[in-house]
C-alpha positions in Angstrom: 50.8 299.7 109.6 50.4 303.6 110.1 48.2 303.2 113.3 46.2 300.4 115.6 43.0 300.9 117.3 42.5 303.0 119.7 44.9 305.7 118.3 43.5 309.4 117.6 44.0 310.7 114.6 43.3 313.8 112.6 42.0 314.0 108.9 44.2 315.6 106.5 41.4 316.2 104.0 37.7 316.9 103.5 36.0 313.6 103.7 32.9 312.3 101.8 30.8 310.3 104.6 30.3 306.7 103.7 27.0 306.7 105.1 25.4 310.0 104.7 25.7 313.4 102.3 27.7 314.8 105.2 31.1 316.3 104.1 33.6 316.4 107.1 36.1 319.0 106.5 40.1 318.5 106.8 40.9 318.4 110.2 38.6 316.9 112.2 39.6 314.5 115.0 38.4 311.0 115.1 40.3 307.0 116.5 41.1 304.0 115.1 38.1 301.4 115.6 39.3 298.9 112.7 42.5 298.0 111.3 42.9 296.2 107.7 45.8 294.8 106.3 45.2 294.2 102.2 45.3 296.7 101.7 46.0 299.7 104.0 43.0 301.0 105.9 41.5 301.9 108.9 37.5 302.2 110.3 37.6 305.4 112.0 34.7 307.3 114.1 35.2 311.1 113.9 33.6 313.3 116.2 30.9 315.8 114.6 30.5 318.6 117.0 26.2 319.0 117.3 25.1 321.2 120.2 21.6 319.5 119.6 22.4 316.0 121.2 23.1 315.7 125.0 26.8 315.2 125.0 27.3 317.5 122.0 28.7 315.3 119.3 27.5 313.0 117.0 29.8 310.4 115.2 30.7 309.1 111.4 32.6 305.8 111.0 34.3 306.5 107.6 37.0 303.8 106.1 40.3 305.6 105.7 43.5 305.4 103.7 47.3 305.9 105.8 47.5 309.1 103.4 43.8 310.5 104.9 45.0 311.1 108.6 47.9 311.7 110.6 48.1 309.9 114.1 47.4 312.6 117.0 49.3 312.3 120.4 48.7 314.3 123.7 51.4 316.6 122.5 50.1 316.6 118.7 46.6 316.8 119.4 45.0 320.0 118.0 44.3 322.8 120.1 40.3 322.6 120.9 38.9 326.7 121.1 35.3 326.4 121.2 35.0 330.2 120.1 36.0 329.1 116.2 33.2 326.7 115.8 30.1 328.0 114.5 26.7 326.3 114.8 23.3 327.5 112.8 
């Protein structure tokens, strides 16, 4: 197995939401909240920034492939620059 739960990961590709028309683009961060075994795969929540919700992120639970994400650690994890992200 690639990850567990509870690992952060970080997308590796644009992803289709399961759920919704949303397309998540490569690179967004996200954990583990699922693991299967037969094959491969992993529930994952990634965080959506939306300045329109108290907290400022909404959430997408998408089922991933190994090939999909990399894991993220505290010295991995993508440097966060508020300035880059653009809201309309």
């Amino acid at each position: 197995m690639k990850a567990k739960i509870n690992d952060s990961i970080q997308t590796l590709i644009n992803i289709t939401a399961d759920f919704s028309d949303l397309i998540i683009p490569k690179g967004t961060v996200g954990a583990i909240v699922e693991c299967y075994t037969n094959p491969e795969a992993y529930a994952i929540d990634l965080t959506i920034p939306n300045p329109q919700v108290i907290g400022g992120f909404t959430y997408e639970n998408v089922i991933l492939s190994p090939q999909h994400f990399r894991v993220i650690t505290s010295q991995t994890l993508p440097e966060y620059n508020a300035e880059k992200i653009i809201f309309n």
